[in-house]
C-alpha positions, 0 to 999 in steps of 0.5 A: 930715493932709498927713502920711498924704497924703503916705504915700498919694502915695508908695504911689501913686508907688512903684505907678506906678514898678513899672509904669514901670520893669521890676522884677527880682523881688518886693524889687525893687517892694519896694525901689521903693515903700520909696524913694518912701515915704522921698522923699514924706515928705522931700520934704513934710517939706523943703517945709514946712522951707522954707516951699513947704507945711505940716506940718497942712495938705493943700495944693498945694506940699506935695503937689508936693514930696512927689511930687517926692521920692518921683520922685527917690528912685526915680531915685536907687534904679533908678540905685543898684541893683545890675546882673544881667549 
């Protein structure tokens, strides 16, 4: 169950940082969701390794990390991305 959540909060945070940062063309909001796909589910994933949530269960902790991951991953992504001079 916290699993397809945190699929769901990572689509929701890769959408809100194609708003908040200033995609370069179609990949770009592409590469944008994919990276918070990835950090919601390692983020959920690390929270439940390190007891912050659960793996079967929708609960608060989980969720932050789960959000937080996908935030850091796309810091991570806009940081790492080639610049246009």
């Amino acid at each position: 169950m916290s699993m397809i959540a945190w699929v769901l909060l990572g689509l929701a945070s890769g959408a809100l940082g194609v708003l908040l940062l200033p995609p370069q063309g179609p990949e770009h909001c592409f590469r944008i969701i994919l990276a918070a796909l990835a950090g919601a589910a390692l983020g959920g994933l690390l929270g439940a390794l390190f007891g912050l949530g659960s793996i079967d269960l929708l609960d608060t902790p989980g969720t932050l990390c789960a959000v937080s991951g996908s935030i850091v991953a796309i810091g991570v992504q806009h940081y790492l991305r080639p610049r246009s001079s």
